[in-house]
N, C-alpha and C positions, 0 to 999 in steps of 0.2 A: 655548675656542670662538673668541674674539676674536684668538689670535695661529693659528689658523686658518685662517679667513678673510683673515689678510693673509698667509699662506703662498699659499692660494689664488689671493689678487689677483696676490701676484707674480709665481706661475708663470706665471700669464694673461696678463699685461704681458709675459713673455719668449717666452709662446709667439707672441703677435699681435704682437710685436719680430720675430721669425724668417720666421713667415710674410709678413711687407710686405716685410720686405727680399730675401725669396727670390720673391715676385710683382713687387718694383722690377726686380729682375734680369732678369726675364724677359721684362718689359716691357721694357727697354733692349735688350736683345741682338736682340729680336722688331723693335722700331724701326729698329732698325742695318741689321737683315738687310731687312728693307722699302725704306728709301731706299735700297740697296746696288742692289736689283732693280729699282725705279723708276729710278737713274743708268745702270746696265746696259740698260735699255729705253730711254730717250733717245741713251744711246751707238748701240745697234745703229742706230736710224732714221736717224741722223744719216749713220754709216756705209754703210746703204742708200742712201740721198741722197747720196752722193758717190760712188758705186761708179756710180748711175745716171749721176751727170752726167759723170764720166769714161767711160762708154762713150759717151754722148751725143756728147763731146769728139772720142772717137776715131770717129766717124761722120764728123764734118762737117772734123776737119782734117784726118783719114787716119792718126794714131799717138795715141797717149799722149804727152800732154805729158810732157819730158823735164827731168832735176834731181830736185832736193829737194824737202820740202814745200811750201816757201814757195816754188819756182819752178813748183810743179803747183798752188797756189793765186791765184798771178799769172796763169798761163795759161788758168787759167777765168776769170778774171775780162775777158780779152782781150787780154791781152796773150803775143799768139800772131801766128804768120805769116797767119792769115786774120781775124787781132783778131775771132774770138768766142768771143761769151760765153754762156759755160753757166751757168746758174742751178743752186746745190746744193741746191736746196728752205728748207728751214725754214734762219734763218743757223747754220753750220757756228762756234764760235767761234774766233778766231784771237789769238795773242799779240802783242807788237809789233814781231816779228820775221815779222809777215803768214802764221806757220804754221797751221795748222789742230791744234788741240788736243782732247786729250779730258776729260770732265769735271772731271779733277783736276787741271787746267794741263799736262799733258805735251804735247809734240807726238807728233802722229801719226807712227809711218812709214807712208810707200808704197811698195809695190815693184811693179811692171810687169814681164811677159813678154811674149811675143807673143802672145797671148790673155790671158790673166790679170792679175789686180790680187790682193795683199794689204796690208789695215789691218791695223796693228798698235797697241793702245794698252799704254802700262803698267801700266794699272789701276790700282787705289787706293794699293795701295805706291809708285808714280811711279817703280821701276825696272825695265827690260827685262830678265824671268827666264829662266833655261833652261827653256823648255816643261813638258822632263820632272822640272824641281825638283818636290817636293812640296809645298812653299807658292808654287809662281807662281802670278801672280793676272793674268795680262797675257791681254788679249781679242786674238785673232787672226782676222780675217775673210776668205777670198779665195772668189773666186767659179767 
């Protein structure tokens, strides 16, 4: 009766061992996938709010600022041929090479048409994949 009961106890211990570890799991990867969706939600806003104030831009100067990121981050800030400045809404973070980054340090591209703008970030892997890879993870926005 006595070795039993500690047969008992122990399979008990290994089954409540299994299941926390397969409920931790779950909880973590549920977590992961949560903040993943909240950074993708502040990315896209953020992206909104520059796609605005680059059209804003190209209202009052007559083009899209011209360069790179840090020379279309400079150019909103005013330094342009009509030195104004567009406000990107909420601040846009920047590294200290003055580019506009997305939430996992990468810089943005821009790219400019004669109508058109696209953002592109790297997403959480931080490198720019071929679209149609099966693991890219890179956010691309145009409007």
């Amino acid at each position: 009766m006595k070795s039993a009961l500690i047969v008992i106890g122990f399979v008990s211990v290994i089954v409540v061992s299994l299941w926390a570890g397969a409920t931790w799991t779950t909880f973590r990867v549920k977590a992961r996938e949560s903040q993943r969706q909240l950074t993708n939600a502040h990315l896209n806003e953020e992206v909104d709010n520059l796609f605005t104030a680059l059209q804003k831009y190209k209202e009052r100067v007559g083009s899209f600022p011209a360069g790179g990121n840090a020379d279309v981050a400079k150019a909103l800030q005013g330094n342009n041929s009509k030195n104004v400045i567009v406000i990107v809404g909420a601040k846009l973070d920047t590294n200290d090479k003055g580019e506009y980054i997305d939430p996992w340090g990468t810089p943005l591209r821009i790219y400019f048409s004669d109508s058109g703008i696209v953002i592109r970030s790297a997403g959480v892997n931080r490198r720019f994949d071929d679209p149609a890879a099966a693991d890219a993870d890179d956010i691309i926005r145009s409007n």
